[in-house]
C-alpha positions as CSV (number, residue, x, y, z in Angstrom):
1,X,-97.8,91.2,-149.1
2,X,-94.3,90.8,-148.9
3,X,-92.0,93.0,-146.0
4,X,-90.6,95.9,-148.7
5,X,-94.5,96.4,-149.9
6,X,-95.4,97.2,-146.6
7,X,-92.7,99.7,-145.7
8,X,-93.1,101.6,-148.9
9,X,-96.8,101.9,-148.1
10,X,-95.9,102.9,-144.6
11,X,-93.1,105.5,-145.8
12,X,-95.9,106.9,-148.6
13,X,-98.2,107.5,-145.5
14,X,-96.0,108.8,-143.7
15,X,-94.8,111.3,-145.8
16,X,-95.7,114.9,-145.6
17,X,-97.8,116.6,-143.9
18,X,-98.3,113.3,-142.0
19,X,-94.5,114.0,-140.9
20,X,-95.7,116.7,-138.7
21,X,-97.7,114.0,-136.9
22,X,-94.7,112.2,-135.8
23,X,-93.1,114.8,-133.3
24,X,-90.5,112.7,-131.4
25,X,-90.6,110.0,-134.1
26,X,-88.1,112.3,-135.9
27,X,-84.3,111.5,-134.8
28,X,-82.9,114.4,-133.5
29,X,-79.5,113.3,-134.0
30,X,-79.5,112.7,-137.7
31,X,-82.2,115.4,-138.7
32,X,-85.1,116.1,-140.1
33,X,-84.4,113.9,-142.8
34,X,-84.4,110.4,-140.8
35,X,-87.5,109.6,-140.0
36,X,-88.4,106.5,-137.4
37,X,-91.6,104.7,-137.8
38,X,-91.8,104.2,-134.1
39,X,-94.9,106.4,-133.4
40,X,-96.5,105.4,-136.9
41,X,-96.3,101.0,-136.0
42,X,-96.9,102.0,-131.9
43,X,-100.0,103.7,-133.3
44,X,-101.5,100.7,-135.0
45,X,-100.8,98.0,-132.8
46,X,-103.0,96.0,-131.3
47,X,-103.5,96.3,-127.4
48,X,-103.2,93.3,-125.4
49,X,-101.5,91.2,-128.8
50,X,-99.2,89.0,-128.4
51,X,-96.0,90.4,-130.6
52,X,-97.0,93.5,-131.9
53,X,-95.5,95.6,-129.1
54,X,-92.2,97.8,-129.6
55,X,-89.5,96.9,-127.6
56,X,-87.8,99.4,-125.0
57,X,-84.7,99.4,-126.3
58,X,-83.5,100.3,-129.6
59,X,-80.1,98.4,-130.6
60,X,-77.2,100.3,-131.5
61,X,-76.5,101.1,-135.6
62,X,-73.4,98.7,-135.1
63,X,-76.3,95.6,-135.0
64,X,-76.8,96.8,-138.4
65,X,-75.1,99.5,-140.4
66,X,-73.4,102.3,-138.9
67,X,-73.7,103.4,-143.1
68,X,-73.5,101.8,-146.4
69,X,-71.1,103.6,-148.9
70,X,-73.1,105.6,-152.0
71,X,-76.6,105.7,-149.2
72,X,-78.2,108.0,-147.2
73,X,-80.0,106.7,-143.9
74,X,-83.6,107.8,-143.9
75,X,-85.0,105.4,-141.6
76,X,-83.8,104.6,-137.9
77,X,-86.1,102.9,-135.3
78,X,-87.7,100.0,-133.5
79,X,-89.5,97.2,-134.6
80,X,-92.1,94.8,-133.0
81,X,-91.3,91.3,-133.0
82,X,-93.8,91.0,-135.8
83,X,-93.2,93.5,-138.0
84,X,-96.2,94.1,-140.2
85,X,-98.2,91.4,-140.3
86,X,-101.7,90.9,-140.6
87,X,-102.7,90.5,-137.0
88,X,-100.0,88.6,-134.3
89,X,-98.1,85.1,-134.5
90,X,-97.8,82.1,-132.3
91,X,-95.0,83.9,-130.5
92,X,-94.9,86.1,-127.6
93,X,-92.5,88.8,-126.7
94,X,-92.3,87.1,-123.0
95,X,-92.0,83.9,-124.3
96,X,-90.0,84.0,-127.0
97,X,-87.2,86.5,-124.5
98,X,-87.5,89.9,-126.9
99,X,-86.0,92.6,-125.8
100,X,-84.4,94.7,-128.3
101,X,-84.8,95.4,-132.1
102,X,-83.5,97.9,-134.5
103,X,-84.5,98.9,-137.9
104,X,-83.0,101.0,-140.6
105,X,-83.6,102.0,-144.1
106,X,-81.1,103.4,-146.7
107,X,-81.7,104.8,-150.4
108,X,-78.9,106.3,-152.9
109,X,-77.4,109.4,-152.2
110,X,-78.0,110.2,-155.5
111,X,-82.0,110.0,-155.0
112,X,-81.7,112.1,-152.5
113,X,-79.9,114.8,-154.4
114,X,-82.6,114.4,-157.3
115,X,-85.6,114.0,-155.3
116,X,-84.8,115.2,-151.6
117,X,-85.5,113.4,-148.4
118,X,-89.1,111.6,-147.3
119,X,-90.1,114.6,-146.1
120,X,-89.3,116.9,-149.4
121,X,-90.1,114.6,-152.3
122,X,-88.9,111.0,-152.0
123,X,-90.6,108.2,-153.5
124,X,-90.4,104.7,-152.6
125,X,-89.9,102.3,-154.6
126,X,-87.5,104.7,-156.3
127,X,-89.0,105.5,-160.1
128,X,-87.9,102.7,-162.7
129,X,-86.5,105.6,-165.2
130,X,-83.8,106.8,-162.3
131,X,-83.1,103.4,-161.0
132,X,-82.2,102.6,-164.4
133,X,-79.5,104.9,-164.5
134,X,-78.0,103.8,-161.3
135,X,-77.9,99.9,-161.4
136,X,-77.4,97.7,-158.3
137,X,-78.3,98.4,-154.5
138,X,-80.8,101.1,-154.7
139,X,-82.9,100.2,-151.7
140,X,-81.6,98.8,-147.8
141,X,-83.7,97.6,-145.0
142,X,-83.2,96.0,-142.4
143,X,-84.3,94.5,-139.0
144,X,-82.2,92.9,-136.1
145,X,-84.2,91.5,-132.9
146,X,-82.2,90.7,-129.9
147,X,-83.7,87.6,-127.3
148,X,-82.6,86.7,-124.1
149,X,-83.9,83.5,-124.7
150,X,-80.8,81.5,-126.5
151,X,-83.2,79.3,-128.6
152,X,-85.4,82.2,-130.3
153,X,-83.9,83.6,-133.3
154,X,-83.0,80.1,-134.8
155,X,-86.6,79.3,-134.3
156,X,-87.7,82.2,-135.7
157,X,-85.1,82.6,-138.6
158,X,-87.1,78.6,-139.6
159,X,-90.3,79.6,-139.1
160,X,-91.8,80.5,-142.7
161,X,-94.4,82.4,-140.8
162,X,-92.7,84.6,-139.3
163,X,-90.3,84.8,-142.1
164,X,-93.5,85.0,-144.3
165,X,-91.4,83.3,-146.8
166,X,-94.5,81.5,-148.3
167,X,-95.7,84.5,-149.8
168,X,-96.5,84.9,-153.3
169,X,-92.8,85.4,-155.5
170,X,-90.7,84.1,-153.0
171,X,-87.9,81.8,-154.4
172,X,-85.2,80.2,-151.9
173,X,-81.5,80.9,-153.5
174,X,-79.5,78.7,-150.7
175,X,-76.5,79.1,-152.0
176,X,-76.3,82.6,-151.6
177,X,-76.7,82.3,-147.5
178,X,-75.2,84.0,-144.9
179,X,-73.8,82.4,-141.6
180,X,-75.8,79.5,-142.4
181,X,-79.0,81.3,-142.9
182,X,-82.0,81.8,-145.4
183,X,-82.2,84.1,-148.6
184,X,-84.6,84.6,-150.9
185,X,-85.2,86.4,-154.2
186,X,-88.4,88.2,-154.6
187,X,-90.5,88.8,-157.3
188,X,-93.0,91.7,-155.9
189,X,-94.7,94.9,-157.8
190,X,-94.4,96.8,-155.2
191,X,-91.1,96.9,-156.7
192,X,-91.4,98.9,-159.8
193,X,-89.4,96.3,-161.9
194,X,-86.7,96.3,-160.0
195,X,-85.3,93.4,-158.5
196,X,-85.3,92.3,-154.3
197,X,-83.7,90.1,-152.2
198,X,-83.8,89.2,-148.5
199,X,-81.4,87.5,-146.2
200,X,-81.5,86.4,-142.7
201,X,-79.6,84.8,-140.5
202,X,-78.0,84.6,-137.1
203,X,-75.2,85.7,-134.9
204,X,-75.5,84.9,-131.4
205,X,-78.4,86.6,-129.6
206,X,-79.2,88.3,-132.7
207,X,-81.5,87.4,-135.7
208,X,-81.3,90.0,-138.8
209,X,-83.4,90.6,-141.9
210,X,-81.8,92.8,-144.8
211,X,-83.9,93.2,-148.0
212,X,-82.2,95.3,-150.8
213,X,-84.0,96.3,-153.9
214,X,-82.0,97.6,-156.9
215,X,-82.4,97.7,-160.9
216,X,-80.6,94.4,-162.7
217,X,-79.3,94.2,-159.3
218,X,-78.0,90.5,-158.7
219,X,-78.1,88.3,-155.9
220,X,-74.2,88.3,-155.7
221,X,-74.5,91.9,-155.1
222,X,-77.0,92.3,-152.6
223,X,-75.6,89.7,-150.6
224,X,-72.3,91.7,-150.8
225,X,-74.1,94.9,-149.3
226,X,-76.0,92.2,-146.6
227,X,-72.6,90.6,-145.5
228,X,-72.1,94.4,-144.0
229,X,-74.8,94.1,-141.6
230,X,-73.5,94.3,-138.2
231,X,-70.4,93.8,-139.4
């Protein structure tokens, strides 16, 4: 299952009433409208498993986007170093030098005024017949883990398994890279019909992830919206 199936399942579930559930997993600062899966993913891990612990620290929004013109945030959070997979990797947090890691997610302002937030309405993926009407970026998410160990994130960013890059509807589209990095397109119904593509790559201590989903959205596009990641 690729990475955006699993966070729209995740988002679905967490949805209301589960929302009530969450209690600090809410961020105070930006509302009731940004929900962070913290408490959701620190509820399933695995005790004792290599990798699927949250970090203590959550990076700042400047590791990823401080906002993305025409999108509202409606994610903000930490992520483990393996970020939903089915059971842990070779790596360990320890090993590997983890210490940091934010994720975000972003959807059209426009959903949001026709649907309302996660916790009043919104769907993901966003329905076809709406998407439609607002071609392009319709979808952001993204991950950046920060090691203290200099070697990790270009091992990691080559590592199809932690990548899962061998997954089902992944297609490699070098030429569309970013700071030397990997992309993908991705052909997934978990989509709705519309299109996704992912990009990672990294910048000093830093490796990021940024998968954007949009209708007729083109890879030229989404890599224009990635290039803004902690930029």
């Amino acid at each position: 299952m690729t990475l955006m199936a699993r966070l729209h399942a995740m988002i679905s579930r967490s949805r209301l009433p589960r929302l009530a559930l969450l209690g600090a997993g809410v961020v105070a600062a930006l509302g009731a409208t940004t929900l962070t899966l913290d408490s959701t993913m620190a509820a399933s891990d695995s005790q004792g498993v290599p990798g699927n612990k949250l970090p203590h620290v959550q990076l700042s929004a400047a590791d990823g986007y401080q906002s993305i013109s025409h999108m509202t945030q409606i994610i903000s959070g930490r992520s483990p170093l393996w970020m939903f997979k089915d059971g842990s990797g070779p790596y360990s947090e320890t090993g590997m030098g983890f210490v940091g890691s934010l994720q975000q997610g972003f959807v059209l302002t426009a959903a949001i005024g026709r649907f309302g937030h996660l916790n009043a309405g919104l769907q993901l993926p966003l329905p076809l017949a709406f998407a439609s009407v607002h071609p392009g970026p319709a979808e952001v998410f993204d991950v950046v883990w920060a090691f203290s160990n200099p070697a990790a994130p270009s091992k990691l960013l080559h590592d199809p398994e932690f990548m899962n890059s061998t997954v089902m509807g992944m297609h490699a589209i070098r030429a569309f890279s970013i700071r030397g990095g990997l992309a993908w397109s991705i052909d997934s119904a978990a989509n709705g019909g519309m299109q996704e593509y992912r990009f990672a790559w990294v910048r000093n201590d830093l490796l990021t992830e940024v998968n954007i989903v949009g209708y007729r959205l083109s890879a030229a596009e989404a890599r224009a919206v990635a290039l803004r990641a902690g930029g």
